[in-house]
C-alpha positions, 0 to 999 in steps of 0.5 A: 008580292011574289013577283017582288020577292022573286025580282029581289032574289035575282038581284046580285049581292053588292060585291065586297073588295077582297083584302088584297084589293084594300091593301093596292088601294091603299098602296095607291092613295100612298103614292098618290099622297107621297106624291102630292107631298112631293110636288108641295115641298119641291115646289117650296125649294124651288120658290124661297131657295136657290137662284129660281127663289122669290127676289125682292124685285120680282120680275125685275130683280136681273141684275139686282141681286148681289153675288154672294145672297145665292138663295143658300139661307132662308129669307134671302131676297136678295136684297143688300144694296148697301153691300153690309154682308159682302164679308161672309164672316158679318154676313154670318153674324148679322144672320144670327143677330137677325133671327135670335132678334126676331124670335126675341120679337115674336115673343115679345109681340104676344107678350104685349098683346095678351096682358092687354086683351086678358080682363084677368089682367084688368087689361093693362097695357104692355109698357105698365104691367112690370110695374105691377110687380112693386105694387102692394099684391106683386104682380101675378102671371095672367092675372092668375097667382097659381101660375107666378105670382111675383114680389120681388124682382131681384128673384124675377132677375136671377131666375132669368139669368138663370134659365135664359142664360142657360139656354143661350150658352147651351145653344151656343157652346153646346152642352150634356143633350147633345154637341156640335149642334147648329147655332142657330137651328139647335134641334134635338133637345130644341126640338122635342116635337120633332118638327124639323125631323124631316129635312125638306119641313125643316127648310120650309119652316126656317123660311116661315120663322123668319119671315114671321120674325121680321114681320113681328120686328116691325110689330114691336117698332110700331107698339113702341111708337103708339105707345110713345105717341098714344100713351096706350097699348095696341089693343085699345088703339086697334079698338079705336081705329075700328070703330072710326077708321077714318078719323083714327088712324096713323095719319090721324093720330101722328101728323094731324093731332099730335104734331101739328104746330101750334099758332 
């Protein structure tokens, strides 16, 4: 047992880092991060700007790419075959028909999920819920009447020419909470999070927004045509593709069923 305890009291007591030593570890793990951040956003200028960027045709893409799609705007492919933003004057325009559209469409596409997914809302499909309104109870926001519950769509009008109306002219001739703000990237009192603070975040999530915007543009054709087609909405045509893939899908339910020719 003594042997033990002698054995124990030789053993050096584990060292213990000094508050100088904290501090450069920390200064290094600083820059190594800052570092890492670096690279990423580098990286990331490099891949969606510039003349390096990712091209429509990939690898292939010499000699495909017009003069004036210079990689300087998000999103830009550089895909214009039919030469419709030569004039930089309608380029200009079509970039913000484009992107106040697919904002318009990520919107959209949520709200024609949600009302159908919620059992709040007694799962009514997108193309009937505005019906709702000139039922006998009104129509409640969310299936909750604590949040909107609204009876008459004259009201429902006004508060959206109002308020998005408002917006819109703020965005576009500015207003008290700030002047010669960006058209189409506001920020400022667009941004009360901060999310754009940073320059090199700001140009990668302008390339996220709008490739999420065109994606969410096509989602909104397609629930226009199930919904022409199907007469339901998109989460009971997912269900049903899900639990029969092969037999209900858009080949399916297109050309074999609905249009095919009758003797």
């Amino acid at each position: 047992g003594g042997s033990c305890r002698g054995a124990e009291a030789d053993e050096p007591a584990a060292a213990t880092p000094s508050t100088s030593q904290l501090a450069m570890f920390a200064k290094a793990a600083s820059r190594t991060s800052a570092a890492a951040a670096t690279r990423a956003v580098t990286r990331s200028a490099v891949e969606w700007y510039g003349p390096d960027r990712a091209k429509w045709l990939g690898p292939f893409s010499d000699n495909a790419c017009p003069s004036y799609l210079t990689g300087e705007y998000p999103g830009d492919y550089g895909w214009d075959s039919a030469g419709l933003s030569a004039d930089p004057e309608t380029f200009a325009a079509y970039r913000e028909a484009e992107l106040i559209h697919a904002r318009w469409a990520m919107l959209g596409a949520l709200g024609c999920v949600v009302p159908e997914a919620l059992d709040s809302t007694d799962n009514v499909p997108w193309f009937k819920a505005g019906s709702l309104i000139f039922s006998e109870g009104g129509l409640d926001y969310l299936g909750n009447p604590s949040l909107v519950h609204a009876q008459s769509i004259l009201a429902v009008l006004a508060c959206q020419v109002i308020l998005m109306g408002g917006a819109e002219a703020y965005r576009s001739n500015g207003g008290p909470a700030g002047e010669g703000l960006d058209k189409l990237h506001p920020g400022e009192s667009f941004d009360p999070l901060g999310l754009a603070d940073d320059p090199d975040t700001f140009a990668e999530l302008k390339v996220k927004e709008i490739k999420n915007g065109r994606l969410a543009m096509f989602s909104m054709f397609g629930f226009y045509v199930q919904a022409i087609v199907t007469g339901k909405g998109p989460v009971e045509n997912w269900k049903e593709h899900i639990a029969d893939p092969y037999n209900v899908n858009g080949f399916t339910e297109v050309f074999a069923t609905k249009f095919t020719p009758s003797a």
